[in-house]
C-alpha positions in Angstrom: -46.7 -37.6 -36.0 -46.9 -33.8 -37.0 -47.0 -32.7 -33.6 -43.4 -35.3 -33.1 -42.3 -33.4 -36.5 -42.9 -30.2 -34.7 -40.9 -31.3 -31.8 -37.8 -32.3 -33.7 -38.0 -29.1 -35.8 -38.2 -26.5 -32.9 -35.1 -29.2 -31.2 -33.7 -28.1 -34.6 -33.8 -24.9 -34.3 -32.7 -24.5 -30.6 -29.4 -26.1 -31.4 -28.6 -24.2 -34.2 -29.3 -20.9 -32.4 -27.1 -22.3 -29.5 -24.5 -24.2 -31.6 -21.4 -21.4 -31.2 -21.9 -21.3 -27.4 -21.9 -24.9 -26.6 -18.2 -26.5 -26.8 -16.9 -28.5 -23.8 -16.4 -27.9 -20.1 -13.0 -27.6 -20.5 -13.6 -24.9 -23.4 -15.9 -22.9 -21.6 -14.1 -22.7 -18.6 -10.8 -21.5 -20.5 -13.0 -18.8 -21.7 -14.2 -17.7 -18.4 -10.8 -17.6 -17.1 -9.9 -15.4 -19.8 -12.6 -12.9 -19.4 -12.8 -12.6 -16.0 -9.2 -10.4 -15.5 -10.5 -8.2 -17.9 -13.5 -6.8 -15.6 -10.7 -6.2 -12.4 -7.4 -5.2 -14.7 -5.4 -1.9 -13.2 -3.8 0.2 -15.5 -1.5 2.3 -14.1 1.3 4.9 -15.5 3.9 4.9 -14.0 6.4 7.8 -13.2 9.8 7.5 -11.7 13.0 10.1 -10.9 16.1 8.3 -11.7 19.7 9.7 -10.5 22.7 8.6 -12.0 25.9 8.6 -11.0 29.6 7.2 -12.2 32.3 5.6 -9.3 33.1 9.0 -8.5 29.9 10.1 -7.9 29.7 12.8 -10.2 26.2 12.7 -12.5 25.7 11.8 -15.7 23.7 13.6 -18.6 24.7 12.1 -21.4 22.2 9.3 -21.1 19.4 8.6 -23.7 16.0 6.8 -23.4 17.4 4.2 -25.2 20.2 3.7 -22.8 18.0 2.6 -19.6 16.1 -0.8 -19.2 13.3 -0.9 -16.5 12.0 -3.8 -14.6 8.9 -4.6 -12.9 9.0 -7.4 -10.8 11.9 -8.6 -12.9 9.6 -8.0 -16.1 11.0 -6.0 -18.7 8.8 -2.9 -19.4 8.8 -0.8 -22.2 9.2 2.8 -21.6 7.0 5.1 -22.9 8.4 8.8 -21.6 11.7 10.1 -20.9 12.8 13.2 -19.4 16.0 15.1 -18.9 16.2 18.8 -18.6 18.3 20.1 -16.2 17.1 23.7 -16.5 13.5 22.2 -15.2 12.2 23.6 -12.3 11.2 22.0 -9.1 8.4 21.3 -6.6 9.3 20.9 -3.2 7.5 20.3 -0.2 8.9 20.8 2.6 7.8 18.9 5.5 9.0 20.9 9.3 9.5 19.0 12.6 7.6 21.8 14.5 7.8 19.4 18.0 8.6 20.7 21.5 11.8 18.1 21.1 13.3 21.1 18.4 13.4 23.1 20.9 16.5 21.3 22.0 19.8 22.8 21.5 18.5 25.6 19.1 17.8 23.1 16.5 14.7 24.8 15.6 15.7 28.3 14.8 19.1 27.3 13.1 16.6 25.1 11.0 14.7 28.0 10.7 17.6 30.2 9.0 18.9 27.4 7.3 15.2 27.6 5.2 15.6 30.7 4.8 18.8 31.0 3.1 17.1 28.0 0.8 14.0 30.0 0.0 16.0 33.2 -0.9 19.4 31.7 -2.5 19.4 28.1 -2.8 16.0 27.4 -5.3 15.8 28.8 -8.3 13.1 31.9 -9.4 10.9 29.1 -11.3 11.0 26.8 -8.0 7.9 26.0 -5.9 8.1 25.7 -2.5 5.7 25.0 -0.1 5.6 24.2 3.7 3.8 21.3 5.6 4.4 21.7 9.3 3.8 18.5 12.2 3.5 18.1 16.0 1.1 16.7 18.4 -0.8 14.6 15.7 -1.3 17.0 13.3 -0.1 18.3 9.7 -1.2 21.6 8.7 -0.2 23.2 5.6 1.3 26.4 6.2 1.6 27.5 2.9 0.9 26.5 -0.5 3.0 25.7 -3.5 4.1 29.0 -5.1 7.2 30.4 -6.8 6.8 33.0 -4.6 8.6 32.6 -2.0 7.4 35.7 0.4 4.7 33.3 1.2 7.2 30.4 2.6 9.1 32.6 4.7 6.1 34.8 6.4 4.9 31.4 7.1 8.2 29.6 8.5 8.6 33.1 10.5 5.5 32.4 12.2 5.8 28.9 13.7 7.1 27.8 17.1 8.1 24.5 18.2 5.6 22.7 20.7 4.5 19.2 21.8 5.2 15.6 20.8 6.1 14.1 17.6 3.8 12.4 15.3 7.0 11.5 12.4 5.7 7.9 11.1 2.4 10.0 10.3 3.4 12.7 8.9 5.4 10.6 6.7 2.2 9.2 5.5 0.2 11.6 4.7 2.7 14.5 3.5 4.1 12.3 -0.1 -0.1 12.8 -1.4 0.4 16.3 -1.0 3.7 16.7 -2.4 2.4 14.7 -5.8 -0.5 17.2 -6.9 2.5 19.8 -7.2 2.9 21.7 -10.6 6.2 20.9 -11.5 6.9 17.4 -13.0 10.3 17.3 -10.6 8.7 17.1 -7.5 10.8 16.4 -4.0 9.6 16.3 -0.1 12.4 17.4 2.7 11.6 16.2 5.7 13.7 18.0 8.3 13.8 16.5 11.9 15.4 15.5 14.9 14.3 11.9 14.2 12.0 11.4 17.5 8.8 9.6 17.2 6.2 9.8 20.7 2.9 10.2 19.3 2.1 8.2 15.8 -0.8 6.0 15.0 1.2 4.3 12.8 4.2 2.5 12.7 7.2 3.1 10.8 6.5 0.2 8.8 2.9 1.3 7.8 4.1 4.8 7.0 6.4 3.6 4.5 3.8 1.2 2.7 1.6 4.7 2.0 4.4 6.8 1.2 6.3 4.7 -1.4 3.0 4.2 -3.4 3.1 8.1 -4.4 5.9 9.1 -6.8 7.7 11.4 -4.6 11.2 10.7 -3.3 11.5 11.8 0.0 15.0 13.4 0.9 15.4 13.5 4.7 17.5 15.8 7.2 18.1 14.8 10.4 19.5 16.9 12.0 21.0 17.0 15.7 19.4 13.4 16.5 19.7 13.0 20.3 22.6 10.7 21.6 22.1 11.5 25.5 20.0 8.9 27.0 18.3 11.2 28.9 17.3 12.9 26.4 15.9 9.9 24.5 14.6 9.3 27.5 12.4 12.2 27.7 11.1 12.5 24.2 10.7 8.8 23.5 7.7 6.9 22.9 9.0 3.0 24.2 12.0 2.3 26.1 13.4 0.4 22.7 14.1 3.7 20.5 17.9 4.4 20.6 20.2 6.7 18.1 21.1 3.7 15.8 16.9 2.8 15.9 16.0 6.7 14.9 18.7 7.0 12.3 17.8 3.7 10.3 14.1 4.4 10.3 14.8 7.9 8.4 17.3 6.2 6.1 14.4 3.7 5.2 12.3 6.4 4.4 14.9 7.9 2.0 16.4 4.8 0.3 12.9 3.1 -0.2 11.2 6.5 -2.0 14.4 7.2 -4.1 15.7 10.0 -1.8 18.7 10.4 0.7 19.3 11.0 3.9 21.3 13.6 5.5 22.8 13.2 9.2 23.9 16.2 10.2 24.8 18.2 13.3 26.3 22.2 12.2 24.2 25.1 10.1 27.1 24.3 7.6 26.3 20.4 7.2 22.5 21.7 6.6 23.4 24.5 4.4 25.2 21.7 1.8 22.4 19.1 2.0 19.9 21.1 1.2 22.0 22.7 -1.6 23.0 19.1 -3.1 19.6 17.8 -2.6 18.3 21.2 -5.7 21.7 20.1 -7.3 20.5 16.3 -7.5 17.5 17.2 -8.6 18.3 19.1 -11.3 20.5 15.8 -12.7 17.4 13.6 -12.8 15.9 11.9 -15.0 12.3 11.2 -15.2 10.9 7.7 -16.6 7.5 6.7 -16.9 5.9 3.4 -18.6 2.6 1.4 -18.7 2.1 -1.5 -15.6 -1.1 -3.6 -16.3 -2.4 -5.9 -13.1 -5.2 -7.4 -11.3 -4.1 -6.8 -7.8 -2.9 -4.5 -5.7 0.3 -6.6 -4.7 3.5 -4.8 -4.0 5.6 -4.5 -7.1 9.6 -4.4 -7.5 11.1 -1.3 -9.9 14.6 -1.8 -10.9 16.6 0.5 -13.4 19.6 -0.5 -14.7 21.2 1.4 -17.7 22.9 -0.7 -21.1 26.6 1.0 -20.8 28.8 2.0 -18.2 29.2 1.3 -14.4 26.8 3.7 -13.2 25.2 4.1 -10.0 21.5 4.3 -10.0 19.2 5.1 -7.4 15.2 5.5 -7.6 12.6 4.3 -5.9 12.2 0.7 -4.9 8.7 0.1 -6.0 5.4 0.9 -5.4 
């Protein structure tokens, strides 16, 4: 009997010590499902430039943090910092098409003056400015961020135009260099004749990488070939055409938050670059809080609470 007593007592105790974790199957496996997110969650703040412009397209200033709503995959996110000070400087990277195809009808030293003129009357004294150069497979940093901008030109002065054209990755690689920049308005110009012959990746691919870095990338291309045989010569499959170059580089722009540029005259180059510091200068720069457990493309949309505005940042990340 004592040692039955015994029994039931230490039974006793067991299921008092166990009581608050035993519930039902159906209880236990809500709570699983509950904790389990919490061990893989993502938090991740982020930062976007937002221009705005009315149906004329002139910018707008006048707008407060209270004025904009942002969307995450059609969620409503709260936002957290807000940013509008034209006076700010700027970062930009510039990133050279240094390939033997620049060669072609003196598009690489009318780029070349064109950068020049930027460095030494377009940017502001405060501006950084640094230069990422590509061709055969390869991008090199030729020089560094700096508001100095004796280093940019020494290094533009010394490059040369030679072999293929590795754009789709270039385009990958170049936006995680832009983004360690000093200045919180940060910008990459990519400046090309729009031929691809020697990527490992495809357009496609280059764009998933870029667009995850907060950089919009604002594109030049400048002179893009129309002669067949000149495609011909410089292109990688038989399937890349004018039309083909010239959407690919307008993706690149429109997805990051950017523009693109299509131009063929030093004068046409001269005012992109020149509206590209002007645009910059309007921005404004959003940030909130996104909280997931996956690494799922996500959907940004801005849209502002009065008047018929434009908007234009990037598409998502």
């Amino acid at each position: 009997m004592r040692n039955y007593r015994s029994w039931l007592l230490l039974l006793f105790l067991i299921l008092v010590l166990l009581a608050p974790l035993i519930g039902t199957g159906q209880e236990r496996t809500d709570q699983i499902r509950l904790d389990r997110p919490a061990y893989n969650l993502t938090v991740n703040a982020v930062t976007i430039a937002v221009t705005v412009q009315d149906k004329r397209g002139r910018y707008v200033n006048d707008l407060e943090k209270k004025d904009f709503i942002v969307y995450e995959n059609d969620e409503k996110k709260a936002i957290t910092y807000f940013e509008h000070d034209q006076a700010a400087p700027l970062s930009l990277t510039v990133l050279l098409d240094v390939s033997g195809s620049m060669v072609l009808e003196n598009k690489f030293e009318e780029v070349r003056q064109a950068l020049h003129i930027m460095a030494e009357k377009i940017l502001a004294p405060d501006d950084e400015v640094a230069l990422l150069v590509f061709a055969d497979g390869q991008v090199e940093i030729a020089a560094s961020h700096s508001a100095d901008k004796a280093a940019f030109l020494s290094a533009l002065d010394k490059e040369k135009a030679y072999g293929k054209t590795a754009l789709n990755d270039a385009v990958a690689v170049s936006p995680q260099y832009a983004v360690r920049a000093k200045k919180e308005k940060r910008a990459l110009l990519l400046v090309t004749d729009g031929l691809e012959n020697d990527s490992q990746s495809s357009a496609g691919q280059a764009l998933e990488i870029a667009r995850r870095v907060d950089v919009p990338i604002y594109v030049i291309g400048y002179k893009i070939p129309k002669a067949e045989e000149i495609l011909a010569r410089h292109r990688k499959s038989a399937s890349q055409n004018t039309a083909g170059l010239v959407a690919t580089l307008d993706l690149f722009a429109r997805a990051t938050g950017g523009r693109a540029f299509f131009l063929n005259t030093m004068e046409g180059l001269l005012a992109s670059i020149y509206e590209i510091r002007k645009e910059q200068s309007h921005q404004y720069i959003i940030g909130y809080t996104s909280y997931h457990d996956d690494n799922r493309y996500r959907r940004i949309k801005v849209t502002t609470v009065k008047g018929h505005y434009r908007l234009r940042t990037r598409q998502g990340y």
